[in-house]
N, C-alpha and C positions, 0 to 999 in steps of 0.2 A: 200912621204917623211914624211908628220904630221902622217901617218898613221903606219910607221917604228917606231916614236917618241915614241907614244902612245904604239906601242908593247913591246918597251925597257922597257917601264915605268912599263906597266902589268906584265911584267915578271918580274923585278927586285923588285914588290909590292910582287908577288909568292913568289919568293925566299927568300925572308927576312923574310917572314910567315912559310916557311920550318926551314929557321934558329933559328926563334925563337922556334917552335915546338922542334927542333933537343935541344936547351940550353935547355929548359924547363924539357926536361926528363931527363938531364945527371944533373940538377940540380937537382931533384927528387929523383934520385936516389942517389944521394951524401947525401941527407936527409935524405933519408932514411935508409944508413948505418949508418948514426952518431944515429939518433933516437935510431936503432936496440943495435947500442954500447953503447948508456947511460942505454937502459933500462936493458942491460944485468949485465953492471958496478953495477947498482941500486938493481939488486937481489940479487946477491953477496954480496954487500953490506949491503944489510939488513940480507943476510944470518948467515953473520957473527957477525952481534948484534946480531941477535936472540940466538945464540950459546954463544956467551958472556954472555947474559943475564940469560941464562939457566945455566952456568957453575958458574956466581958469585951469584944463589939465596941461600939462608942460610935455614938451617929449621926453625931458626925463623922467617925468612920472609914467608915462609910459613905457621907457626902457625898463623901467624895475619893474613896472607890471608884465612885462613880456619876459624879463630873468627870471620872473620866479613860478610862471608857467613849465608844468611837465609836458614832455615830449608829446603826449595826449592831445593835453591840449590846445597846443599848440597848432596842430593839424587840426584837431577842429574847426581851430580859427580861422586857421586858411581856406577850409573848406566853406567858411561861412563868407567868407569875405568875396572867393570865386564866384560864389552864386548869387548875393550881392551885385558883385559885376556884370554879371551873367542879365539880370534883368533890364 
């Protein structure tokens, strides 16, 4: 009879080790879809500043961004721009 006790007990210590394993992954998984969804929210998101910010730059904001570039890199730029063309 103590020894039926004791088996109840091992097994119902199991099982409860199975159910937490069992929450543990459907909880995981629920994380992992939301992660998936914010980060995906979060590219788009910045996709669409980036294009806003491309769409409201002025050429004078560009002039001053090109006066206040060194001679460096400057040439960089042109170099990046050649190759650019190049393709």
């Amino acid at each position: 009879m103590a020894q039926d006790h004791i088996t109840k007990g091992i097994r119902k210590i199991l099982l409860a080790g199975i159910g937490a394993a069992a929450i543990t992954a459907e909880k995981s998984e629920e994380l992992l879809d939301k992660l998936a969804a914010k980060g995906e929210q979060a590219v788009e998101q910045g996709r669409a500043a980036n294009e806003e910010l491309k769409h409201n730059a002025k050429p004078k904001d560009i002039d001053a961004f090109l006066d206040s570039m060194t001679p460096e890199q400057m040439e960089e730029l042109k170099e990046k721009i050649l190759q650019r063309e190049a393709v």
